[in-house]
N, C-alpha and C positions, 0 to 999 in steps of 0.2 A: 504494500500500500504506500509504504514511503515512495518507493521509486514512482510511481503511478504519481503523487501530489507534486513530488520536484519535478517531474517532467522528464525524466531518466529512463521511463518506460515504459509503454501503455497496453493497451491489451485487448484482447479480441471483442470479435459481437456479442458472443457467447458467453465469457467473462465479466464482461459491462452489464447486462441484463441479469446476470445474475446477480452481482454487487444490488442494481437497482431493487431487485425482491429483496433482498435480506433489507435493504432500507426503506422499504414497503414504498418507494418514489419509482416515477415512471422513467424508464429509459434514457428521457433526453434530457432530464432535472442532471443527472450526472455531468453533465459537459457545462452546465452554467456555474457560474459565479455562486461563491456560499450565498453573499447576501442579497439575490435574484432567487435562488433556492427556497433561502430560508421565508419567503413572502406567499411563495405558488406551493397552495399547500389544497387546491381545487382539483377535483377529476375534471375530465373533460366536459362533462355536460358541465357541470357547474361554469366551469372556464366560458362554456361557449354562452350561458346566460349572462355574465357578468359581462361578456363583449358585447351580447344584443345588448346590455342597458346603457354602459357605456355608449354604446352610438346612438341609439337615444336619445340619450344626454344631448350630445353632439348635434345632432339633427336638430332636436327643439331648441337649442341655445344659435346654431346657426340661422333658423326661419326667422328667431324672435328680433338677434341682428339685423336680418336683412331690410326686416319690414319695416325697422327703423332708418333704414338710410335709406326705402325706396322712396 
């Protein structure tokens, strides 16, 4: 594991996925950042709800912008 964190050694597809199980984190949580990690703690559906609200957001704060400067 040390070698893996310095950057001295990495390791297969096989390897990675399994580290991921023992950390109960999805596959690609491995490759980010601890404290990118340590925030994305959603499965996927949850993820993808939290982006539909997010745009949302988005969307309504954009129209309410716009209608003000038309």
């Amino acid at each position: 594991m040390n070698s893996i964190e310095c950057q001295r050694a990495w390791v297969s597809d096989n390897t990675l996925e399994a580290l991921a199980g023992v950390f109960k984190i999805e596959t690609f949580q491995m490759l980010m950042p601890p404290e990118t990690r340590a925030v994305l703690s959603l499965n996927a559906t949850e993820a993808l709800r939290e982006l539909a609200a997010a745009k949302k957001a988005y969307d309504n704060t954009f129209a309410e912008i716009y209608s003000r400067i038309s």
